[in-house]
C-alpha positions in Angstrom: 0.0 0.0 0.0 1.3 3.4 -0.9 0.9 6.4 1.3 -1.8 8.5 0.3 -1.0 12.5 -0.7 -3.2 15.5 1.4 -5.8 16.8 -2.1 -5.0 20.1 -0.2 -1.7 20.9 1.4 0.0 17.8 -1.1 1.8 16.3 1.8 2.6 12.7 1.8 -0.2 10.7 4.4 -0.8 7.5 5.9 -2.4 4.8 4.0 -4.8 4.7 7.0 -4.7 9.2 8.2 -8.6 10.1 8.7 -7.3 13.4 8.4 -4.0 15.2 7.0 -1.0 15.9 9.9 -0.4 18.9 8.7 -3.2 21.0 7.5 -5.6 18.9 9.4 -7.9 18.2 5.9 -10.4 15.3 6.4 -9.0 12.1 3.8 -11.9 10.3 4.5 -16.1 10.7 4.2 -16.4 8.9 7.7 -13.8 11.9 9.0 -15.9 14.6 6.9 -18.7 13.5 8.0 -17.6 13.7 11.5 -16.4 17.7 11.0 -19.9 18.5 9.7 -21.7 16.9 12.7 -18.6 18.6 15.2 -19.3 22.0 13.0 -23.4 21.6 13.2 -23.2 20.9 16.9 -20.8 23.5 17.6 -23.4 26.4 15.6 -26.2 25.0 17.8 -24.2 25.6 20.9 -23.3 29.0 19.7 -27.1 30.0 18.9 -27.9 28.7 22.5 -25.2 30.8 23.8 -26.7 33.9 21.7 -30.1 33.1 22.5 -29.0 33.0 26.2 -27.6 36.4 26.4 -30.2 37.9 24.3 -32.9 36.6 27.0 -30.8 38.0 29.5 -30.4 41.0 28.0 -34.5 41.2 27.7 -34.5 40.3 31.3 -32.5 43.1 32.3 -34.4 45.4 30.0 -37.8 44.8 31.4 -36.6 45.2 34.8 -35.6 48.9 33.8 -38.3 49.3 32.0 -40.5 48.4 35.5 -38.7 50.6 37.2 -38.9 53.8 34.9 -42.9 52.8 35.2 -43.1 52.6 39.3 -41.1 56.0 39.2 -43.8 57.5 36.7 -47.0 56.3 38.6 -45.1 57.9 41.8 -44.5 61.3 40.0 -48.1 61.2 38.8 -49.4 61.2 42.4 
């Protein structure tokens, strides 16, 4: 068996490298298959991250906004 050559960075691989040693490129459909599940579960943990702060955000935003009210219905008085 002859070593296999990296389709990106052309360096010389293993007969049996999932994924190039030096520029890290997947040789494999099993090991691109596994970066596009690692990349879709990574964009899901990022849009709960985002959708996290943004409810926080809200959260603190209504608060103020309950505040500025009470301090109105006391000037109105």
């Amino acid at each position: 068996m002859k070593p296999g050559v990296c389709p990106r960075c052309h360096e010389l691989t293993a007969v049996n490298a999932k994924f190039c040693f030096k520029c890290g490129f997947p040789l494999t459909k099993e090991a691109a298959t596994t970066v596009e599940s690692i990349k879709t579960d990574y964009v899901q943990l990022a849009d709960l991250d985002e959708i996290r702060e943004m409810k926080n955000t809200l959260k603190h935003e209504l608060e103020e906004i309950s505040k500025l009210k009470k301090m109105m219905l006391k000037v109105e008085k």
